[in-house]
C-alpha positions in Angstrom: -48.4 286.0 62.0 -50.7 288.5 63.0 -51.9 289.2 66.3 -55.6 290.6 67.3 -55.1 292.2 70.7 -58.5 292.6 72.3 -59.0 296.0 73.5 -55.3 296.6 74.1 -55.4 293.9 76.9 -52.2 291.9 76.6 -53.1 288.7 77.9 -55.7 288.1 74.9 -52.7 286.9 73.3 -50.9 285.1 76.4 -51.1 281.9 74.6 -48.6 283.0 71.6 -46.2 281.9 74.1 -47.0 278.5 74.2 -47.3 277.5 70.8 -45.1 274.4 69.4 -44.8 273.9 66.0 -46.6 271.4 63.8 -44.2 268.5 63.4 -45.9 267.5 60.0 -44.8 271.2 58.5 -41.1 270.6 59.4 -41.2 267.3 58.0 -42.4 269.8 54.5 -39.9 271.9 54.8 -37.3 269.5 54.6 -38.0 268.6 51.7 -36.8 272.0 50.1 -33.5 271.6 48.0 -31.2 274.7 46.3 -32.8 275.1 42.7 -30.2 273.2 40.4 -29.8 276.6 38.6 -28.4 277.9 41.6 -30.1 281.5 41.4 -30.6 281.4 45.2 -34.9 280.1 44.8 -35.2 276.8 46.5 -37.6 273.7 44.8 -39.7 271.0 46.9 -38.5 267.7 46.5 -40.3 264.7 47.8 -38.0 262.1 48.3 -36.0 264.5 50.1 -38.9 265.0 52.1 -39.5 261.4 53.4 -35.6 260.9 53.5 -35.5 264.1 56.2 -39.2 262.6 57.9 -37.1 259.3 58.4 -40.0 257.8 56.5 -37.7 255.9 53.4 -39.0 252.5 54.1 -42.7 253.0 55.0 -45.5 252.9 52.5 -46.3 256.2 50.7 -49.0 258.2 52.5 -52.3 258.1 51.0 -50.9 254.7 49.2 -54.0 251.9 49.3 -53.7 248.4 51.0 -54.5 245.5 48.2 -57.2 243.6 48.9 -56.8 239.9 50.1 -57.5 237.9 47.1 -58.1 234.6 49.2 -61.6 233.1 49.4 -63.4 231.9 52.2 
C-alpha cells in the first residue's frame, strides 16, 4: 500500500486507520490450497472457496434463473 502524504501533513492520511477489509476478498483468499507438489506455492481452488464463504448450498454466483415455462 502506498501512501501519498500531502505536503508532509499527517492527517492527509488519518483515514488509513479506519479501513476494514473487503469481506468478498477474504472469502478469495480462502480458497487458496498448498500446491499438491508441495514446493511451498499455493493454487486457488473454487470449491474450497465457497466451502470457507459458507456458500456450499447456494446457487453459483453469476448462475442464470430458468425461465418459467408456464403460459398464461
Amino acid at each position: 500500500m502506498r501512501l501519498l502524504i500531502n505536503g508532509g501533513d499527517w492527517n492527509s492520511v488519518a483515514y488509513i486507520s479506519e479501513l476494514q477489509r473487503n469481506k468478498y476478498t477474504e472469502m478469495f483468499f480462502g480458497g487458496y490450497k498448498d500446491h499438491p507438489d508441495g514446493d511451498g506455492s499455493m493454487v486457488w481452488d473454487y470449491n474450497l472457496a465457497r466451502k470457507n464463504a459458507q456458500l456450499n448450498n447456494k446457487k453459483k454466483v453469476g448462475s442464470l434463473k430458468k425461465k418459467s415455462r408456464r403460459k398464461k
